[in-house]
PDB file of N, CA, C and O in Angstrom:
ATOM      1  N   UNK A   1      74.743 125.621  96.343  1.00  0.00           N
ATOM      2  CA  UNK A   1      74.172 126.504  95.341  1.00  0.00           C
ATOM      3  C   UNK A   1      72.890 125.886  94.796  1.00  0.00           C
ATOM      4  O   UNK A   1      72.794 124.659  94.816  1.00  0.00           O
ATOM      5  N   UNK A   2      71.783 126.714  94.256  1.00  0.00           N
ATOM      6  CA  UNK A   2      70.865 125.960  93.828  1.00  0.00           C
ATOM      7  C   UNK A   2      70.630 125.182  92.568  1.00  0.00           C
ATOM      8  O   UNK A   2      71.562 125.432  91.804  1.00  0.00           O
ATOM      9  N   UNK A   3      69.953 124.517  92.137  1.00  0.00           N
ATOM     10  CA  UNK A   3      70.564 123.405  90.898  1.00  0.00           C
ATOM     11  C   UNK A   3      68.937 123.673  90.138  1.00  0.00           C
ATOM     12  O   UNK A   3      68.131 122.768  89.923  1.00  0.00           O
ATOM     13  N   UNK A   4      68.705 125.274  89.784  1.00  0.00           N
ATOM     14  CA  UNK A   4      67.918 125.698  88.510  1.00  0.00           C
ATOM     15  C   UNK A   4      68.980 125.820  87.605  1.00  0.00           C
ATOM     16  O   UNK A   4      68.982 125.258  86.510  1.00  0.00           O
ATOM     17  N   UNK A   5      69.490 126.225  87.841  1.00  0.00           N
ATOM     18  CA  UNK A   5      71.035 126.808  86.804  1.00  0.00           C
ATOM     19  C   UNK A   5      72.226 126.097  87.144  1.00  0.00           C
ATOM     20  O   UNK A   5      72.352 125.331  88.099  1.00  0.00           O
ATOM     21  N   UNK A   6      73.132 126.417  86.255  1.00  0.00           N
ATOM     22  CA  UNK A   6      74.327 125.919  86.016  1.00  0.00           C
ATOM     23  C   UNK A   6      75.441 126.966  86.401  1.00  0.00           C
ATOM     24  O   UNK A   6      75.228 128.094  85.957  1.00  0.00           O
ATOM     25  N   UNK A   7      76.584 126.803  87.143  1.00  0.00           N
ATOM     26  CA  UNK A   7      77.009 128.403  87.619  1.00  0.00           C
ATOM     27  C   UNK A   7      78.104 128.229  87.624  1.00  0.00           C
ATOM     28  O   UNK A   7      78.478 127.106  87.963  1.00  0.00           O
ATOM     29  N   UNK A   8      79.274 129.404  87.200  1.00  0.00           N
ATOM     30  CA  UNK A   8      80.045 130.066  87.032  1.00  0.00           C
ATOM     31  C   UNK A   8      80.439 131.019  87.921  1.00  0.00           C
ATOM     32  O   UNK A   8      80.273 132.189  87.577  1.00  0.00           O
ATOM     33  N   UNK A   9      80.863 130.818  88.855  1.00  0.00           N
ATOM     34  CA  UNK A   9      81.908 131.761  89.726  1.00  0.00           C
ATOM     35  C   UNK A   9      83.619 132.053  88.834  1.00  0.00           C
ATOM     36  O   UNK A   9      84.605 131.360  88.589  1.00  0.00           O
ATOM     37  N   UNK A  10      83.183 133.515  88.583  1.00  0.00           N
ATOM     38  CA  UNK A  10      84.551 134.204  87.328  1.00  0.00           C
ATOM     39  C   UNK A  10      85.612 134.570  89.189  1.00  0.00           C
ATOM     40  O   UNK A  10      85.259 134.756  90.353  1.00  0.00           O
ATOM     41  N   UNK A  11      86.920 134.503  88.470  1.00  0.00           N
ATOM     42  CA  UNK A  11      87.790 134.907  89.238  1.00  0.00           C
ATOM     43  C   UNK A  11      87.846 136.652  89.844  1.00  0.00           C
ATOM     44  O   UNK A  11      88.588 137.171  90.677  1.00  0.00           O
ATOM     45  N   UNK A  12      86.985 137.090  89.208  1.00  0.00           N
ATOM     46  CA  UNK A  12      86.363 138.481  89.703  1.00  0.00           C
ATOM     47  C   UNK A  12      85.598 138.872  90.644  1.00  0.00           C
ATOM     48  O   UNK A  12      85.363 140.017  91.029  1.00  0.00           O
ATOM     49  N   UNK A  13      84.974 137.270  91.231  1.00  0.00           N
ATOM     50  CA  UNK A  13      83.633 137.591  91.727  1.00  0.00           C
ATOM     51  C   UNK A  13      82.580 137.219  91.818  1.00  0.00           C
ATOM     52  O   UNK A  13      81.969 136.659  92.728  1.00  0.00           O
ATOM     53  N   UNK A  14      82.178 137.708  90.275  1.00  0.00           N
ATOM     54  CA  UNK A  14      80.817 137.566  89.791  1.00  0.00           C
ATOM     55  C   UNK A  14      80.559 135.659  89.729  1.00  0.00           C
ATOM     56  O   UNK A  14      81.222 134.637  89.555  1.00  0.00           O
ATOM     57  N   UNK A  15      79.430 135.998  89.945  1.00  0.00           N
ATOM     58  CA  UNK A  15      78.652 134.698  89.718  1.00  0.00           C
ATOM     59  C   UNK A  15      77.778 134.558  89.295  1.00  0.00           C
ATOM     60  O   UNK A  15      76.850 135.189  89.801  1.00  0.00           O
ATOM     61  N   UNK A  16      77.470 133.691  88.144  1.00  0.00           N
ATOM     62  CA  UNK A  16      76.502 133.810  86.639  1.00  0.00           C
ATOM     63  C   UNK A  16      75.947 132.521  86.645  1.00  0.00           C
ATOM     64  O   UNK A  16      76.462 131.413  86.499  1.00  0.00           O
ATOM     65  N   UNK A  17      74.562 132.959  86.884  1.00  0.00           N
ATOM     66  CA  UNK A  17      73.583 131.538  86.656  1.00  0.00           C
ATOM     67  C   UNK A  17      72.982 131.476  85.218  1.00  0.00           C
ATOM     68  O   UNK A  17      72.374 132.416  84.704  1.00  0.00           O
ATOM     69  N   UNK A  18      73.214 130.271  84.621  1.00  0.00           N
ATOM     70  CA  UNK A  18      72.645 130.254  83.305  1.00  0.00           C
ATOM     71  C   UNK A  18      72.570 128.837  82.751  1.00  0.00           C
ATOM     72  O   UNK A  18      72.403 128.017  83.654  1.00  0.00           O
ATOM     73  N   UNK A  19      72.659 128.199  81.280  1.00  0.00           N
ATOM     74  CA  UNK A  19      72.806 127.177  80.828  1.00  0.00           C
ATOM     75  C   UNK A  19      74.643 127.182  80.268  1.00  0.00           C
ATOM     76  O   UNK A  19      75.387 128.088  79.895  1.00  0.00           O
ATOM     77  N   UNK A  20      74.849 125.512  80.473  1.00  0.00           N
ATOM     78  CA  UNK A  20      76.608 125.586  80.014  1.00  0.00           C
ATOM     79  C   UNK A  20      76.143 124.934  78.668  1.00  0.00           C
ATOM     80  O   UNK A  20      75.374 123.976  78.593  1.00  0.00           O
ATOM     81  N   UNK A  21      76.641 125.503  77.758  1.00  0.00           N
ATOM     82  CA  UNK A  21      76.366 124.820  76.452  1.00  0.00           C
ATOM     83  C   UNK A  21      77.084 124.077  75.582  1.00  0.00           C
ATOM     84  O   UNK A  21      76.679 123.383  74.649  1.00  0.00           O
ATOM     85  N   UNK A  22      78.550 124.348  76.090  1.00  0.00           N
ATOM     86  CA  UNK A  22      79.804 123.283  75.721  1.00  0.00           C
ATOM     87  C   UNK A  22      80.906 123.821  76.371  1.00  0.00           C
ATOM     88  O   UNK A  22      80.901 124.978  76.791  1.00  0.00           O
ATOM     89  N   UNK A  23      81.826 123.087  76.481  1.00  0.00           N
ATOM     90  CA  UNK A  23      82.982 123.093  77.087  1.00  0.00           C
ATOM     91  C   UNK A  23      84.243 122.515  75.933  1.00  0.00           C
ATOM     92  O   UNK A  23      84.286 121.311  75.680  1.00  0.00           O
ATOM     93  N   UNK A  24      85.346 123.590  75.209  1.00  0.00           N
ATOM     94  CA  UNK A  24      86.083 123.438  74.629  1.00  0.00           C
ATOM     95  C   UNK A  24      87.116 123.831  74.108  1.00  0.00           C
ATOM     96  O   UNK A  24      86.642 124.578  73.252  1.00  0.00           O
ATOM     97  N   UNK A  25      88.274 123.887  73.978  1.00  0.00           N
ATOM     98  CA  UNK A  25      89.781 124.623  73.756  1.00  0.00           C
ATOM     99  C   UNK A  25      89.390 125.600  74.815  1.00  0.00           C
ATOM    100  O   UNK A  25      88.844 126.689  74.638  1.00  0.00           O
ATOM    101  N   UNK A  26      89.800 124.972  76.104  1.00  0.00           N
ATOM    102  CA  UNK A  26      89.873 125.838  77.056  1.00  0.00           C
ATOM    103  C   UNK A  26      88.923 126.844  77.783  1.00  0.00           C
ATOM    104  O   UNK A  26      89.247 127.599  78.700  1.00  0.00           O
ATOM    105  N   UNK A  27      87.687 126.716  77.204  1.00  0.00           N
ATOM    106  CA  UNK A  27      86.335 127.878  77.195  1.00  0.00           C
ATOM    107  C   UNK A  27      85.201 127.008  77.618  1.00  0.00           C
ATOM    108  O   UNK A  27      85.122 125.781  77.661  1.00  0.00           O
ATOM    109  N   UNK A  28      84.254 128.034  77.952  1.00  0.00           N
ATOM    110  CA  UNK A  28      82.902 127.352  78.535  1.00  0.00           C
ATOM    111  C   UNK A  28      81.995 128.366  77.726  1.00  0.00           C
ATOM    112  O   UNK A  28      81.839 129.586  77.769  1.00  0.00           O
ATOM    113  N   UNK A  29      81.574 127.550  77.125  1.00  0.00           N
ATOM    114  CA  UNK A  29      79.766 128.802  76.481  1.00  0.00           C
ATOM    115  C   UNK A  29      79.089 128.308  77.036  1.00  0.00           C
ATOM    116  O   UNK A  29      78.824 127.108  77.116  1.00  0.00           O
ATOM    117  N   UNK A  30      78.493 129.603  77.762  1.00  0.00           N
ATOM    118  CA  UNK A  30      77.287 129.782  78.739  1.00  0.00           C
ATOM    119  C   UNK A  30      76.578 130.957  77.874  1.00  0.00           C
ATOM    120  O   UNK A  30      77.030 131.759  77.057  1.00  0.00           O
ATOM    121  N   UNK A  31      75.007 130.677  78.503  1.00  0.00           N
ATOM    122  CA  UNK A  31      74.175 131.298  77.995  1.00  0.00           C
ATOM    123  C   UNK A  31      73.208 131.435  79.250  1.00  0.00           C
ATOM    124  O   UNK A  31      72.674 130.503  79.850  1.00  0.00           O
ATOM    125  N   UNK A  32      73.055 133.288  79.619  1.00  0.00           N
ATOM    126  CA  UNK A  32      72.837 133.873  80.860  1.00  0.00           C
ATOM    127  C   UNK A  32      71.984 134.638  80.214  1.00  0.00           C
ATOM    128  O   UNK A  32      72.157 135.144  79.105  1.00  0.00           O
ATOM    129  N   UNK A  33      70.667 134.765  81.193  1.00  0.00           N
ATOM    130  CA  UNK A  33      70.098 136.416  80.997  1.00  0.00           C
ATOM    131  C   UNK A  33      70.475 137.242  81.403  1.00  0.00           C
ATOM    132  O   UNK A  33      69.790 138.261  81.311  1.00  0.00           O
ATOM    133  N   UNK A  34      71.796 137.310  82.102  1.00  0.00           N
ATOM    134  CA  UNK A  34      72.366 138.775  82.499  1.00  0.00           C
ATOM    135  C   UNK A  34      73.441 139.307  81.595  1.00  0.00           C
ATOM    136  O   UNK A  34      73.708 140.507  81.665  1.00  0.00           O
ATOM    137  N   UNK A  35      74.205 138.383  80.595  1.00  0.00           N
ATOM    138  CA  UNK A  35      75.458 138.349  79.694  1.00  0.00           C
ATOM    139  C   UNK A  35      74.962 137.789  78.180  1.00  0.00           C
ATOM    140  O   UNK A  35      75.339 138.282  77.116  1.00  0.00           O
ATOM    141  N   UNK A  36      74.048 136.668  78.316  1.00  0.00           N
ATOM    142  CA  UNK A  36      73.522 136.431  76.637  1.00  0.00           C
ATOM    143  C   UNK A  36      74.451 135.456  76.674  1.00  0.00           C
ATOM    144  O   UNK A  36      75.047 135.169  77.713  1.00  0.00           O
ATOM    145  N   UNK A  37      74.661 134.834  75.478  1.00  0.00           N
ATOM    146  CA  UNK A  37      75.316 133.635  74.921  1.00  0.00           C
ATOM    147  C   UNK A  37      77.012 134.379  75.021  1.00  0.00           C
ATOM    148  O   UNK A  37      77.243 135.384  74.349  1.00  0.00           O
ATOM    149  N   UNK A  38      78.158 133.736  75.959  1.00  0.00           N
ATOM    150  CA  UNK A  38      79.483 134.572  76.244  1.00  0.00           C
ATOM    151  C   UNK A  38      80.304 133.177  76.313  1.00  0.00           C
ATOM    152  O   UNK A  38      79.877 132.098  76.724  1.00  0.00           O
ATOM    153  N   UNK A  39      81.383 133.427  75.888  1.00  0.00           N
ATOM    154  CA  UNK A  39      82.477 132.856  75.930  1.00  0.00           C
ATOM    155  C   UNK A  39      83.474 133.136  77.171  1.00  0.00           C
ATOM    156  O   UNK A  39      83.780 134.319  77.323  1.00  0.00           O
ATOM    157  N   UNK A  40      84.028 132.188  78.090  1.00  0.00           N
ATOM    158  CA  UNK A  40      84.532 132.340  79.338  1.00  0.00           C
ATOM    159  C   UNK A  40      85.761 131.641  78.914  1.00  0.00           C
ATOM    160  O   UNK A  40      85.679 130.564  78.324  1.00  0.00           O
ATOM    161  N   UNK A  41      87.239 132.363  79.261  1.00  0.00           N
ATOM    162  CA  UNK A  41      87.960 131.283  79.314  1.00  0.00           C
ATOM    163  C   UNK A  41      88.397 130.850  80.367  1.00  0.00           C
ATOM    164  O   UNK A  41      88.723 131.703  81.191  1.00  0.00           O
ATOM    165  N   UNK A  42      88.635 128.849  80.881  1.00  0.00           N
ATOM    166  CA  UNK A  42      88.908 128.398  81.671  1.00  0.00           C
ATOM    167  C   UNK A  42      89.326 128.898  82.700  1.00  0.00           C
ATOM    168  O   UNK A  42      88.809 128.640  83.787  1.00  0.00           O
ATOM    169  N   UNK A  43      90.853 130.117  82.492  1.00  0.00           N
ATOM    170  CA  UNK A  43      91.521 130.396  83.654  1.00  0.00           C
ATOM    171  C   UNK A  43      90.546 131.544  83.998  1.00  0.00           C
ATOM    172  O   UNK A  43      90.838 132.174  85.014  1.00  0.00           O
ATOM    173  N   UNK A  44      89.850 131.784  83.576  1.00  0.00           N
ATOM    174  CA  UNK A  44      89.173 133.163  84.622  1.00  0.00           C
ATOM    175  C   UNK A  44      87.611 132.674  85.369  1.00  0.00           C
ATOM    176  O   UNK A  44      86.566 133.277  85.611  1.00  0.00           O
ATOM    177  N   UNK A  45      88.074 131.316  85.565  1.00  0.00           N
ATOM    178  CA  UNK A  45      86.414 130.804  85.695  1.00  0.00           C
ATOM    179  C   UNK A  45      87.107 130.359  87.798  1.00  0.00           C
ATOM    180  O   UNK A  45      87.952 129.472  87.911  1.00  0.00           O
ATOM    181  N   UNK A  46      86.854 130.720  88.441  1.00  0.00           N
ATOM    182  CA  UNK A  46      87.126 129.763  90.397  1.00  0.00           C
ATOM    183  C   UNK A  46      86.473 128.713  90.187  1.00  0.00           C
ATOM    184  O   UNK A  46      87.139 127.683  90.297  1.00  0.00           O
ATOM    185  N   UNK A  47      85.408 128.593  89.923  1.00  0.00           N
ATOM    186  CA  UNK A  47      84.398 127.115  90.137  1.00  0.00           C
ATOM    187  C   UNK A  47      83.449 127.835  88.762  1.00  0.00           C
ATOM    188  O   UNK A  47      83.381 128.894  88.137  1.00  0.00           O
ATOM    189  N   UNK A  48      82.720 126.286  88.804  1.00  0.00           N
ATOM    190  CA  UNK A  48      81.595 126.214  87.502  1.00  0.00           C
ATOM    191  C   UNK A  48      80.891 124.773  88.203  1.00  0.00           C
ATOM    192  O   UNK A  48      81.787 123.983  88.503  1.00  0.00           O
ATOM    193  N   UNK A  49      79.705 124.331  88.483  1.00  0.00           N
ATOM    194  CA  UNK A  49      78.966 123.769  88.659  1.00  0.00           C
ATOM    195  C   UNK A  49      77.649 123.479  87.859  1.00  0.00           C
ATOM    196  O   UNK A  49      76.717 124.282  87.805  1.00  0.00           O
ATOM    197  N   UNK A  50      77.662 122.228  87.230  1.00  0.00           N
ATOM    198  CA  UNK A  50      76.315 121.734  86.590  1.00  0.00           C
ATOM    199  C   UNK A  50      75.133 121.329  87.147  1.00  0.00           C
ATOM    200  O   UNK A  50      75.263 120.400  87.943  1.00  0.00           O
ATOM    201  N   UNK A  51      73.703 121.852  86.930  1.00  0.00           N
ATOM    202  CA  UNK A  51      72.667 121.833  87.342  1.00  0.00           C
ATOM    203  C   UNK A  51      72.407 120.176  86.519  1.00  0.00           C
ATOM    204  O   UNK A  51      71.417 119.721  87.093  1.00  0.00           O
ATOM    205  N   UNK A  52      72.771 119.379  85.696  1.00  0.00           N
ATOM    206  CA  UNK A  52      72.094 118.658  85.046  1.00  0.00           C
ATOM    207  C   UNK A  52      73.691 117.285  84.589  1.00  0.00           C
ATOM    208  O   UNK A  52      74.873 117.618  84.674  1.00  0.00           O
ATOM    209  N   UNK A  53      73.278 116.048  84.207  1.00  0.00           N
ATOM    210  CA  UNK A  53      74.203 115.363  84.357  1.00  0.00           C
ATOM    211  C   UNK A  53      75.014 115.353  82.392  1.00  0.00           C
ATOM    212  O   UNK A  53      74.534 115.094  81.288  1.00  0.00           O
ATOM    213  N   UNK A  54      75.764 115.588  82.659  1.00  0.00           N
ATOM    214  CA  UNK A  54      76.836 116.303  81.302  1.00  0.00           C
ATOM    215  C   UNK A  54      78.153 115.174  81.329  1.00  0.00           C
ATOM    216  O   UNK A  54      78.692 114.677  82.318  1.00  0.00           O
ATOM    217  N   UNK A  55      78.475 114.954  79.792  1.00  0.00           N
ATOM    218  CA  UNK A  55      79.338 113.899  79.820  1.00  0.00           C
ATOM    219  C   UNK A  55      81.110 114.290  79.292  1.00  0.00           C
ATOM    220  O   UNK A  55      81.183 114.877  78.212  1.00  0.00           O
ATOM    221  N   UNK A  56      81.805 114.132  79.664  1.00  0.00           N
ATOM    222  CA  UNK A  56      82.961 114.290  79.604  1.00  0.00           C
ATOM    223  C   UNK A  56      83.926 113.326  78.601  1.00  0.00           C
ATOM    224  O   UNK A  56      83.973 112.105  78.756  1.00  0.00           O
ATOM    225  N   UNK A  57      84.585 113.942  77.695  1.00  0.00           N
ATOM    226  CA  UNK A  57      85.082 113.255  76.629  1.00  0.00           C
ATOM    227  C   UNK A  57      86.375 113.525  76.707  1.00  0.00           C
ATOM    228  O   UNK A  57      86.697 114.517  76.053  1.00  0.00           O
ATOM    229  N   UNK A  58      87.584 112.773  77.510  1.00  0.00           N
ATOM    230  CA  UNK A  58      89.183 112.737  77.496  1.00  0.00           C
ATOM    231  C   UNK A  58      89.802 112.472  76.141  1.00  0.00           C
ATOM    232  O   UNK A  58      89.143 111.995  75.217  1.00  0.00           O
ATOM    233  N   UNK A  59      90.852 112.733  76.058  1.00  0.00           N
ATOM    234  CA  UNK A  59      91.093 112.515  74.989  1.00  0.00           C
ATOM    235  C   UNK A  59      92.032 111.709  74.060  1.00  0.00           C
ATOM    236  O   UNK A  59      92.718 111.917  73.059  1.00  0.00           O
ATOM    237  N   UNK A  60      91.567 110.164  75.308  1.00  0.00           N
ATOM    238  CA  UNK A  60      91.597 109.166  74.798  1.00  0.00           C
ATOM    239  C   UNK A  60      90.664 108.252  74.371  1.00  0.00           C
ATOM    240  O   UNK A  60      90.778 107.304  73.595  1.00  0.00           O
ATOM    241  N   UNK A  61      89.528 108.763  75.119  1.00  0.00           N
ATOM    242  CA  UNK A  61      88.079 108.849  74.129  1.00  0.00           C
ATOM    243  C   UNK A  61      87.492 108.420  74.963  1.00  0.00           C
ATOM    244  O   UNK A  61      86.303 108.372  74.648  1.00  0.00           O
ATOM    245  N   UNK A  62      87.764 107.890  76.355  1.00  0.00           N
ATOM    246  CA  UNK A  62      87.091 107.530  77.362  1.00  0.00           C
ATOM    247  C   UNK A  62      85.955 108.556  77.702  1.00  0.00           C
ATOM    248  O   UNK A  62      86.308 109.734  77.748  1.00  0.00           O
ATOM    249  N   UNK A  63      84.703 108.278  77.934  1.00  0.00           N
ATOM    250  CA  UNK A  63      83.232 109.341  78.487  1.00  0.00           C
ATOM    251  C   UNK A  63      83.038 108.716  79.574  1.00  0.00           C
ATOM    252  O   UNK A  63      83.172 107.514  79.799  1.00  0.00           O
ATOM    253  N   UNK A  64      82.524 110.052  80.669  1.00  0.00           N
ATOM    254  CA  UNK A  64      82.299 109.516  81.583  1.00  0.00           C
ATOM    255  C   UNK A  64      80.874 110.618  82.049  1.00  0.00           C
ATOM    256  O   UNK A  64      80.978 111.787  81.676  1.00  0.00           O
ATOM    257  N   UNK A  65      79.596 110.218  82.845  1.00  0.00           N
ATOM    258  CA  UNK A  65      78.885 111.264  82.878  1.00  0.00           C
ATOM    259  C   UNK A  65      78.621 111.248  84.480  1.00  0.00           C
ATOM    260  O   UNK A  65      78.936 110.314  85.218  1.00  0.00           O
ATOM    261  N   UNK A  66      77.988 112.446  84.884  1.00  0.00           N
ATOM    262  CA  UNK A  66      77.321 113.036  86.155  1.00  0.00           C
ATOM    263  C   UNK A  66      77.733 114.632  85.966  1.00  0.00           C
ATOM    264  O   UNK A  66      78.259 115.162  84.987  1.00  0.00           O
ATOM    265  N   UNK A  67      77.290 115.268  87.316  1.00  0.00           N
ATOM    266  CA  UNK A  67      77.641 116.119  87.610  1.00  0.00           C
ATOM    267  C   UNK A  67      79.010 116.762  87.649  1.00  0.00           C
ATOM    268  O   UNK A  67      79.989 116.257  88.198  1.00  0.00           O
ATOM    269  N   UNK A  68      78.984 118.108  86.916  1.00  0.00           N
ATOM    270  CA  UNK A  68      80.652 118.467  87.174  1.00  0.00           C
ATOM    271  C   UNK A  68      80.433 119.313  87.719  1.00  0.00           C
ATOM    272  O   UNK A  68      79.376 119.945  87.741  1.00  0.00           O
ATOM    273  N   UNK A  69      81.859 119.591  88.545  1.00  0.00           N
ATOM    274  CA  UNK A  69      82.356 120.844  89.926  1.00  0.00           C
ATOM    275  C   UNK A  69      83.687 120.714  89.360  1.00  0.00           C
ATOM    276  O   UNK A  69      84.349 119.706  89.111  1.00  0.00           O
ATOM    277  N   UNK A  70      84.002 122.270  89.173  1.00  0.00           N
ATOM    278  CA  UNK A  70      85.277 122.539  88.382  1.00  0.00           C
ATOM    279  C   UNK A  70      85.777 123.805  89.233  1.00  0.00           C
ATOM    280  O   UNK A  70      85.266 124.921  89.147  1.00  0.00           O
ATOM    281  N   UNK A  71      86.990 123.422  90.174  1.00  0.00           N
ATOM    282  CA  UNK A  71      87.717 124.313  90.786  1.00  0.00           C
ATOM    283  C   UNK A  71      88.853 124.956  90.100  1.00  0.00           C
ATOM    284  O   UNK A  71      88.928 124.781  88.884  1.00  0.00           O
ATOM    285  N   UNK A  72      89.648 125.593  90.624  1.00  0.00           N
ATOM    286  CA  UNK A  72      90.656 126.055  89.274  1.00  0.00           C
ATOM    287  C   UNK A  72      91.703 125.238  90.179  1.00  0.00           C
ATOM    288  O   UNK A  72      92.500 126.062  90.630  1.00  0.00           O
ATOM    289  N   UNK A  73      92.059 123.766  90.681  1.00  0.00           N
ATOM    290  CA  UNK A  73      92.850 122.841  90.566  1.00  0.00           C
ATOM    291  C   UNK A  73      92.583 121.481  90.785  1.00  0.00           C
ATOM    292  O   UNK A  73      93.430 120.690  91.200  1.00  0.00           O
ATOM    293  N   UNK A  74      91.027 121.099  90.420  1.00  0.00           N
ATOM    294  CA  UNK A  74      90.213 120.282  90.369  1.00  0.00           C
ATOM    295  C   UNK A  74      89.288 119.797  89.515  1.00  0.00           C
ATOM    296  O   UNK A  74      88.700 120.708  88.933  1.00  0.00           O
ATOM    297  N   UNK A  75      88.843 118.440  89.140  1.00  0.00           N
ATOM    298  CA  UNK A  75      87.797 118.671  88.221  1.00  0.00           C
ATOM    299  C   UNK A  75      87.092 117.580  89.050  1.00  0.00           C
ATOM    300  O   UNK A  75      87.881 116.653  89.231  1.00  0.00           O
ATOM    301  N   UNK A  76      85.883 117.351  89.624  1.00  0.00           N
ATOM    302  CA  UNK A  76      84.881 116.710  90.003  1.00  0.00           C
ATOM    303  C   UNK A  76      83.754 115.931  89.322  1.00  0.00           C
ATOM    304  O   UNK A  76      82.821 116.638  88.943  1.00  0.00           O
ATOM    305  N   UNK A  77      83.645 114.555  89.078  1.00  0.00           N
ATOM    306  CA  UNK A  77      82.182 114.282  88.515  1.00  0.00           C
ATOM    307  C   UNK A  77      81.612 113.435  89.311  1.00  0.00           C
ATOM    308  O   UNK A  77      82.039 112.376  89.772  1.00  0.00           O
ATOM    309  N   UNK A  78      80.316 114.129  89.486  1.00  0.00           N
ATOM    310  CA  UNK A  78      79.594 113.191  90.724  1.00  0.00           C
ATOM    311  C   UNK A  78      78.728 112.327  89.686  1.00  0.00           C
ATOM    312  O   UNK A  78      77.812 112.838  89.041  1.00  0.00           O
ATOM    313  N   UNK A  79      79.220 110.492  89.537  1.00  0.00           N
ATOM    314  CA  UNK A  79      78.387 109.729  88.711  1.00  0.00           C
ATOM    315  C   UNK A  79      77.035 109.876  89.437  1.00  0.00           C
ATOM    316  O   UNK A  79      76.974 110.420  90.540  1.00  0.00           O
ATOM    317  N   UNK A  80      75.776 109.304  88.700  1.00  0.00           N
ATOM    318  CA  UNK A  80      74.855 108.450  89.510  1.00  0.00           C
ATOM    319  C   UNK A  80      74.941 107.222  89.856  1.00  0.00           C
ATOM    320  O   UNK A  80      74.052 106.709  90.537  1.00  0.00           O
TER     321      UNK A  80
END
């Protein structure tokens, strides 16, 4: 996929290029010129891929950053 945008493949289908603006209680806010600033929740998302390197906060407080690829039974971070 190309890495201007950040993308969202919904379990519908659709696939939405835009900015991810946080990731939390289960949801992704993205902000698309085809949808505007939308709330996604997790289970209706197949994949989500980051154009840019984004850091991940467990919640034992461990961070870890690179690229994420988020399958719906996977989570991927490609460090640098």
């Amino acid at each position: 996929m190309p890495e201007k945008f950040d993308w969202l493949l919904v379990k519908k289908g659709e696939l939405l290029g835009g900015d991810i603006i946080a990731m939390y209680d289960d949801k992704v806010e993205f902000d698309s010129d085809e949808v505007g600033i939308h709330k996604v929740k997790m289970k209706d998302i197949k994949e989500l891929r980051t154009k840019d390197i984004m850091q991940l906060r467990f919640l034992d407080g461990t961070i870890i950053e690179g690229h994420i690829i988020i399958t719906e039974d996977s989570v991927y971070v490609m460090e640098n």
